[in-house]
C-alpha distance (Angstrom), angle and dihedral (degrees) to the residues before:
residue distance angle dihedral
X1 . . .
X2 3.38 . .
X3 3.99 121.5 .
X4 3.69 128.4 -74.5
X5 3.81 135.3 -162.4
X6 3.21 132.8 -98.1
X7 3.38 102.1 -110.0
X8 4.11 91.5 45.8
X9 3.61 92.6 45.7
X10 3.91 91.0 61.2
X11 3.74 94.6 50.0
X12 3.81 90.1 55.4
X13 3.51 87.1 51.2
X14 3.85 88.4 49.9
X15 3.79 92.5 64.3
X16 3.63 99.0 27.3
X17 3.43 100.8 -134.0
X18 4.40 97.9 173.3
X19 4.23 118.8 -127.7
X20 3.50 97.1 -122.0
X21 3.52 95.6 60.2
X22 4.19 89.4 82.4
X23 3.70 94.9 12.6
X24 4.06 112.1 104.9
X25 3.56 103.8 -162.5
X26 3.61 125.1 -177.5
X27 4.32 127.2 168.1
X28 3.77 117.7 -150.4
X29 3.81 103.0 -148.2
X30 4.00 142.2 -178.2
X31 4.07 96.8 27.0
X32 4.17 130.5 103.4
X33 3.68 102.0 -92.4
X34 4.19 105.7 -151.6
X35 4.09 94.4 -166.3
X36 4.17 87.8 -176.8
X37 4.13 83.8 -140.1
X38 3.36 91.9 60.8
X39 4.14 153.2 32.2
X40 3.91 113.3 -72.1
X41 3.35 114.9 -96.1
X42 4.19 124.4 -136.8
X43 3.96 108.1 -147.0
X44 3.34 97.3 6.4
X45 4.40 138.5 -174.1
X46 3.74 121.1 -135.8
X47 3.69 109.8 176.3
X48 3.77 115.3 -169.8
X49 3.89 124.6 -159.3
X50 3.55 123.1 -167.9
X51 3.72 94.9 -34.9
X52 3.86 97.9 -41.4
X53 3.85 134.4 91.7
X54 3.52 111.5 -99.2
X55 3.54 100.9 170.9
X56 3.60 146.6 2.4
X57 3.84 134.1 175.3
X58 3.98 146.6 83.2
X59 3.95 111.7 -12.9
X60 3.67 85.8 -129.0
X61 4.20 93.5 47.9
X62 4.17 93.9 44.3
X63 3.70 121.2 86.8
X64 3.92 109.2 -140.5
X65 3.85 109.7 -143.0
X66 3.48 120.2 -117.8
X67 3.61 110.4 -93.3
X68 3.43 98.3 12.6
X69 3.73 118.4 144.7
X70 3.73 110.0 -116.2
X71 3.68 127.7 -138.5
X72 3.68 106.9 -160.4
X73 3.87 110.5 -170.0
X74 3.83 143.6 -174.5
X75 3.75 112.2 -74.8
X76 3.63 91.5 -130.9
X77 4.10 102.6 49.0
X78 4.08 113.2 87.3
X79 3.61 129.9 -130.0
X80 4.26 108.5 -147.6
X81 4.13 135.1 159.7
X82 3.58 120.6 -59.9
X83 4.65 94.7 -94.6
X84 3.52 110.0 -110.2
X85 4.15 113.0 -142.0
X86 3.58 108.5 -149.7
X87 3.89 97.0 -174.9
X88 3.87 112.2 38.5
X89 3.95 135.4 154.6
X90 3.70 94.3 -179.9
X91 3.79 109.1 138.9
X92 3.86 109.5 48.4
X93 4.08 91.0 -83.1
X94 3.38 130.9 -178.4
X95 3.60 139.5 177.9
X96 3.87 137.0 178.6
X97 4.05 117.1 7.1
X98 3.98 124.7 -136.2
X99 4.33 90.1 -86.1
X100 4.36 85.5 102.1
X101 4.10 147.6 -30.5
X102 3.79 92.5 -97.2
X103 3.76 124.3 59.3
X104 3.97 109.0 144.9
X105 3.91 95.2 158.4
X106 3.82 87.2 58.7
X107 4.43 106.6 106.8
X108 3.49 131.9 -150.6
X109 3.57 89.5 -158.4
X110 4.20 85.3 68.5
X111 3.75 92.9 58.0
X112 3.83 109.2 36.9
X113 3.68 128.0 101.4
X114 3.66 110.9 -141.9
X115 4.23 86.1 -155.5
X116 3.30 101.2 45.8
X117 3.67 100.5 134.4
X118 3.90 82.4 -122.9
X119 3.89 81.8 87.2
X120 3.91 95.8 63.5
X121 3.93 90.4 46.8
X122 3.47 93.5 59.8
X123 3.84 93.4 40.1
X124 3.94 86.6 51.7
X125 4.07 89.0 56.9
X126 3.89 90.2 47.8
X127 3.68 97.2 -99.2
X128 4.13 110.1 147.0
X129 3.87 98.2 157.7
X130 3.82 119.7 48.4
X131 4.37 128.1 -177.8
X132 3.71 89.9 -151.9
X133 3.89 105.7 -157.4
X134 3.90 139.9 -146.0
X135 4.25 101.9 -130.6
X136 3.60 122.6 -97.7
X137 4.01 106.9 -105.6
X138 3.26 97.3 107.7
X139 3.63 133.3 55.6
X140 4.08 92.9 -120.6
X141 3.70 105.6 14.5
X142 3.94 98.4 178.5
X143 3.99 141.8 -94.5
X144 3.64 124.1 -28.6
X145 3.28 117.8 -146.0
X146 4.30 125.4 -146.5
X147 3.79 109.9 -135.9
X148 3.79 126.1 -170.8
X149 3.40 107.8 -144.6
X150 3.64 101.4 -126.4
X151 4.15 133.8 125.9
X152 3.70 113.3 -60.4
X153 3.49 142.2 122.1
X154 3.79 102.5 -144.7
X155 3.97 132.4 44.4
X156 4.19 87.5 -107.0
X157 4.22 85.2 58.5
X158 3.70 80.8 62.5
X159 3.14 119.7 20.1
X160 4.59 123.7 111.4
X161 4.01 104.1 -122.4
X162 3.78 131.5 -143.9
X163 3.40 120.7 -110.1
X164 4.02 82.4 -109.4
X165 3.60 81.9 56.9
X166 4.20 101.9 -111.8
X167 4.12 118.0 121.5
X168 3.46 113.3 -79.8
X169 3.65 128.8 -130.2
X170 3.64 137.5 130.2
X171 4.10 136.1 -119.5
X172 3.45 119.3 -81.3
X173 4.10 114.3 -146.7
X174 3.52 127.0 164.7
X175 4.19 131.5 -179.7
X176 3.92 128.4 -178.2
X177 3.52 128.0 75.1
X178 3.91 94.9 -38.1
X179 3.82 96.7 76.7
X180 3.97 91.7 34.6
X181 4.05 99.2 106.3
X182 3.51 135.4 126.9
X183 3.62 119.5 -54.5
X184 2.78 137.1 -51.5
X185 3.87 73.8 52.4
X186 3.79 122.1 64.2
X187 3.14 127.0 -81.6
X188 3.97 105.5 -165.5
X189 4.22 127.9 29.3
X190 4.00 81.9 -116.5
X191 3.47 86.7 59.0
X192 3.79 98.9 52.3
X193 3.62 97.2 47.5
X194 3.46 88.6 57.9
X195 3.99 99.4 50.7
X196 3.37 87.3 44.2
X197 3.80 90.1 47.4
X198 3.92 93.0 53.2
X199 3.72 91.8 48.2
X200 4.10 97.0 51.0
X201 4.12 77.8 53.5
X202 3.67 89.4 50.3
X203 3.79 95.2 55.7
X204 4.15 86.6 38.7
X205 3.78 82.7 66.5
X206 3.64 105.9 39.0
X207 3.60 88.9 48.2
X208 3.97 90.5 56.6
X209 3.66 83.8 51.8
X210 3.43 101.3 58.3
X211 3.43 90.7 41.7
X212 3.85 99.6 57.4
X213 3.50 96.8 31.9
X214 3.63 119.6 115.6
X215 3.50 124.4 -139.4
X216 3.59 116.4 -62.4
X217 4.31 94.4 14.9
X218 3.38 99.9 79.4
X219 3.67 116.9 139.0
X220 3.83 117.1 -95.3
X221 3.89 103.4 -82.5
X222 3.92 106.6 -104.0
X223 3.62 111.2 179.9
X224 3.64 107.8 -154.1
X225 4.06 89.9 51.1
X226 3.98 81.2 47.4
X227 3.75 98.0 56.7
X228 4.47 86.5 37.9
X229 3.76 80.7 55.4
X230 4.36 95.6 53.2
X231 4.28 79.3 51.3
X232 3.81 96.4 59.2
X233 3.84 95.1 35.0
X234 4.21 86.6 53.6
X235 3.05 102.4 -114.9
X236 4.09 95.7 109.1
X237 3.42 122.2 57.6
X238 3.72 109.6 -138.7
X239 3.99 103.2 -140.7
X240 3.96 102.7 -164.6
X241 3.73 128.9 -162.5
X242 3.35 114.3 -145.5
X243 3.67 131.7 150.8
X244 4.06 113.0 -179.1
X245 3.82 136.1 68.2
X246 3.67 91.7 -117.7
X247 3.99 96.5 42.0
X248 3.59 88.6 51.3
X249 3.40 90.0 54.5
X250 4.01 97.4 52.7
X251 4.17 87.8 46.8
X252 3.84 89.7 57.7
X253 3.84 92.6 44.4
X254 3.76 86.0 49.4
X255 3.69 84.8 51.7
X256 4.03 99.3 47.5
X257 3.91 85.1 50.8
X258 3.59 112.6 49.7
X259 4.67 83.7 28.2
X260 4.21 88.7 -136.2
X261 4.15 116.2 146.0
X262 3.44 120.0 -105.3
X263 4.07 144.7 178.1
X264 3.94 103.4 -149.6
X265 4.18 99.0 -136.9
X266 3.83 136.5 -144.8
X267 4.54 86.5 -9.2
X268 3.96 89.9 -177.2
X269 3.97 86.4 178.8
X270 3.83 85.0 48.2
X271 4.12 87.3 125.3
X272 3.82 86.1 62.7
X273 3.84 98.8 60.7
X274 4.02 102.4 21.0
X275 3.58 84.2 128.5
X276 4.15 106.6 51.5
X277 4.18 90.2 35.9
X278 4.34 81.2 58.5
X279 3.75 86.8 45.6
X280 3.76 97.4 46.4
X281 4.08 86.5 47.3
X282 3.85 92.7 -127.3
X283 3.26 117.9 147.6
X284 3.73 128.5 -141.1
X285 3.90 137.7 -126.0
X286 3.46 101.3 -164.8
X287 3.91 145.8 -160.1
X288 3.52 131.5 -155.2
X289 4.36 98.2 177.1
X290 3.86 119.5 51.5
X291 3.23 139.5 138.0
X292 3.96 119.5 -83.4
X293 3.48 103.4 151.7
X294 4.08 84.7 72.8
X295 3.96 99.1 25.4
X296 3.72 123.1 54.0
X297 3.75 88.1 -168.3
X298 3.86 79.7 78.4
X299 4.06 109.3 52.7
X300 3.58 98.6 95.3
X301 4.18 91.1 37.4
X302 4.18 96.3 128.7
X303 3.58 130.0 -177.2
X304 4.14 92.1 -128.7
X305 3.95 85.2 73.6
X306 3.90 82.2 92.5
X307 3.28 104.9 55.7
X308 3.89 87.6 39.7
X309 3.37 100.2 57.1
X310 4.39 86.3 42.8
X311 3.76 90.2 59.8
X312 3.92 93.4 45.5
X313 3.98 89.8 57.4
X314 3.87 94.3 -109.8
X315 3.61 124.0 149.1
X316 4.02 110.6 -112.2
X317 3.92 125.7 -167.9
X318 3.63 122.1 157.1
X319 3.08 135.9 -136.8
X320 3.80 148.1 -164.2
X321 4.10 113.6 -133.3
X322 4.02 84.6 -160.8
X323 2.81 120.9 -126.6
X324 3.79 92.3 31.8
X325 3.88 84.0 59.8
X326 3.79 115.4 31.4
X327 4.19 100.6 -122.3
X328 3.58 90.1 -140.6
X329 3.82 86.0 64.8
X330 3.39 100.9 44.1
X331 3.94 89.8 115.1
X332 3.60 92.2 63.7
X333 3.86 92.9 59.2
X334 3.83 92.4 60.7
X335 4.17 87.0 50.6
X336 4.20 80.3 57.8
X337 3.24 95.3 55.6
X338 3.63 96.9 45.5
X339 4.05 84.2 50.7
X340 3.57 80.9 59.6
X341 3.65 97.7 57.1
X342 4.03 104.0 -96.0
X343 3.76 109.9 139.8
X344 3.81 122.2 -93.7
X345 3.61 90.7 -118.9
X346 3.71 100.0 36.9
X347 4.34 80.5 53.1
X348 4.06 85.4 54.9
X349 4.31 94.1 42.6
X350 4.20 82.2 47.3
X351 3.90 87.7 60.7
X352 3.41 105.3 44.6
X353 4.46 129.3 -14.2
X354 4.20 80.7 48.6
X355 3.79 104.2 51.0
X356 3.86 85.0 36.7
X357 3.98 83.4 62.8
X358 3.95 97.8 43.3
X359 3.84 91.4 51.8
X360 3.82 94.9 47.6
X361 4.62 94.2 -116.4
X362 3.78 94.3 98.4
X363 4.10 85.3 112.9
X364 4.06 83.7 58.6
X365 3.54 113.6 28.6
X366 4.21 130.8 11.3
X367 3.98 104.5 81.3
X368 4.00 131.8 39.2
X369 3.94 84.8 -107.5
X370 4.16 116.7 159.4
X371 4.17 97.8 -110.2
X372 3.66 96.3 29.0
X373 4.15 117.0 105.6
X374 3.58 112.1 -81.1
X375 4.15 97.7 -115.1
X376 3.86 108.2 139.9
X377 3.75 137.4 138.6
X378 3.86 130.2 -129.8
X379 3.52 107.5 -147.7
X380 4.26 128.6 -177.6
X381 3.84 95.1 -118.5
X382 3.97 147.8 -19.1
X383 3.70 104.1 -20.0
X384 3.56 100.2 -123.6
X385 4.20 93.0 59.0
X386 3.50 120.9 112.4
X387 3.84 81.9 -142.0
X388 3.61 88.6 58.2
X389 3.86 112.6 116.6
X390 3.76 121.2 -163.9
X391 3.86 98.1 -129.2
X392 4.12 100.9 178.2
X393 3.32 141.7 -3.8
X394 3.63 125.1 -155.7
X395 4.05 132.4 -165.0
X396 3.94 124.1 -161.1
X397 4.07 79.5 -24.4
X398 3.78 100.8 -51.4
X399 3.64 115.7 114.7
X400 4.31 111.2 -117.6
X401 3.76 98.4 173.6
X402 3.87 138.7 29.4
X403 3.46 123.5 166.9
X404 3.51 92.8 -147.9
X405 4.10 92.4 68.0
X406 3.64 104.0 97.7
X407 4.34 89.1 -129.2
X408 3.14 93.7 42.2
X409 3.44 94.8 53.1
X410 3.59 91.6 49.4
X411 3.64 92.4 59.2
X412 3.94 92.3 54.5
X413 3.45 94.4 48.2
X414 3.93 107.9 30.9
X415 3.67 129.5 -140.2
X416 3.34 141.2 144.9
X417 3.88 110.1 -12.5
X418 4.02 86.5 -9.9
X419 3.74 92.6 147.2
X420 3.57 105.3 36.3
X421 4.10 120.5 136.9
X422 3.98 114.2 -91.1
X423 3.78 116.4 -91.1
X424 3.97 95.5 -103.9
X425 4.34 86.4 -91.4
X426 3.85 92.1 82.8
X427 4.39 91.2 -95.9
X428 4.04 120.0 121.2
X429 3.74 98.8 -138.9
X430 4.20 123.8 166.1
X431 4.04 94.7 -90.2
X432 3.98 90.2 143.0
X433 3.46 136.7 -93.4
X434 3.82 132.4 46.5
X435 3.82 140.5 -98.8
């Protein structure tokens, strides 16, 4: 339960109303617990109260509450972090239309369906946070907005807040050959720096505007400079797509100018210029599967970027750009990279403790930590099998996938009608048709 004050605490003492009569407390017990902050753990305790991690540790070292319900699992299944997907389209989004290159007061949030059956995919590969992203044909394509994948019928159910209280999300930009179209789109990368250029200096002004203005002579409220402005005061991570050495280059000297946060994404070429993204303390949201039979951006895309950019000092998370990587595979990306030569434990901070810090949440979700949210995934074995099953996935202690429910098994394994839309009652039945 979460803290009280002083003065509260001794009223409820007053009337003695007892803990456990809200608390729903629950201990997961037997498995390997991988905590991400800390060493795994053989027959391991996580105790869950109302939605947050109360515990974690040894089975012999935790104390199980009285009354608790107890989980008792397979010795040789693993208990690790809800996975954080940096890079999602899940949810029908959209972002800017065809009317120009630059459209930062476009939202995600307006466009995405919260039951989309894009949300139970991503739940059957373990996913429980998502950074669902505008595309990349434009050069700013809008806010993203960070979703935990909990119940809920409407993007506020789900939705990660500000500390102001508004939605979170970053600012999707992109450059390369994606936003190169006719005008009024670019037609050169010297060309998009510079619109992009003249816009940050746009929303430099505005922003000194509204800051000096007294009351009543503000500037006229213009809400694509406005949402510019939350980038260069911090509060908006810019997440940028970018897929060549060169391009990479531009977005980070874009960054050093105009001093806004940013997660480099995809970075192909990423092998190229380990050593100056480490330098320039960006971190990376990478991709090891795209598409370079239709995107030359892509040819020289290798799986050694991860173990590159890991023995530079860069920050790596991965991520799935679904559809481009099937969310109920995501798993088998991170067993790539280690292939590739990326640490073990750098491949488990890249799923979960890494995005957590590139989206802003690592204080809620990311690691098995007592006071975080209770998201975590049971799984059948080592994460980075091919064997490995996800068995359940949990969010803020309320189970969101089990294998063993006959639809949600269908949409792990496929089939006829697998990923149909629910039936208007919240259930993904076979109806036809696919998301």
């Amino acid at each position: 339960m979460r803290s009280l004050s002083h003065g509260l605490a001794a009223i409820l003492l007053l009337v003695a109303i007892p803990s456990a009569v809200t608390a729903q407390t629950r201990a997961f017990v037997g498995a390997r617990i991988i905590p991400i902050d800390g060493d795994p753990i053989n027959n391991g305790a996580l105790v869950v109260v109302d939605g947050a991690i109360e515990a974690v540790g040894a089975r012999d070292d935790i104390s199980i509450p009285e009354g608790a319900e107890v989980v008792e699992l397979e010795s040789d299944s693993v208990i690790m972090p809800g996975i954080v997907d940096t890079h999602s389209h899940v949810g029908d989004v959209s972002g800017g239309d065809r009317s120009g290159p630059i459209q930062p007061e476009a939202r995600a949030m307006d466009s995405v369906n919260v039951l989309s059956s894009g949300m139970k995919r991503a739940l059957s590969g373990g996913i429980t946070s998502v950074n669902i992203m505008p595309g990349s044909g434009h050069l700013i394509s809008g806010q993203t907005v960070y979703l935990k994948l909990r119940e809920g019928n409407a993007i506020t159910d789900l939705a990660y807040r500000f500390e102001d209280g508004g939605i979170a999300g970053g600012m999707k930009m992109a450059n390369g050959t994606n936003p190169m179209r006719q005008p009024p789109f670019p037609g050169t990368r010297a060309k998009s720096a510079a619109l992009v250029r003249a816009e940050y200096i746009k929303a430099q002004e505005y922003a000194e505007k509204v800051a000096s203005a007294e009351a009543g002579e503000a500037p006229p409220r213009d809400l694509g400079l406005e949402a510019l402005a939350e980038v260069l005061s911090g509060k908006r991570m810019v997440h940028f797509h970018s897929h060549r050495h060169d391009d990479l280059m531009t977005a980070m000297r874009l960054k050093e100018e105009f001093d806004f946060r940013m997660v480099l994404h995809h970075t192909s070429e990423a092998w190229r210029v380990a050593d100056e993204i480490a330098a320039a303390d960006v971190p990376v949201s990478l991709i090891l599967i795209d598409s370079p039979g239709g995107k030359l951006e892509a040819k020289n895309m290798l799986a050694r970027s991860a173990p590159a950019l890991e023995r530079a000092g860069a920050d790596v998370a991965l991520h799935t750009d679904d559809w481009v990587t099937d969310s109920r595979y995501f798993l088998r990306m991170a067993g790539m990279a280690i292939r590739a030569g990326l640490s073990r434990e750098a491949a488990l901070e890249a799923l979960t403790i890494r995005g957590a810090e590139m989206l802003d949440i690592a204080d809620q979700v990311g690691t098995l930590t007592p006071g975080k949210d209770a998201d975590f995934v049971i799984l059948s074995g080592d994460p980075f099998s091919v064997y490995t099953r996800v068995l359940e996935t949990w969010v803020e202690g309320e189970r969101r996938f089990d294998l063993d429910d006959e639809d949600d098994r269908l949409v792990a394994e496929g089939g006829f009608n697998a990923l149909s839309d629910d039936d208007g009652n919240g259930h993904i039945h076979g109806h036809g048709g696919t998301e």
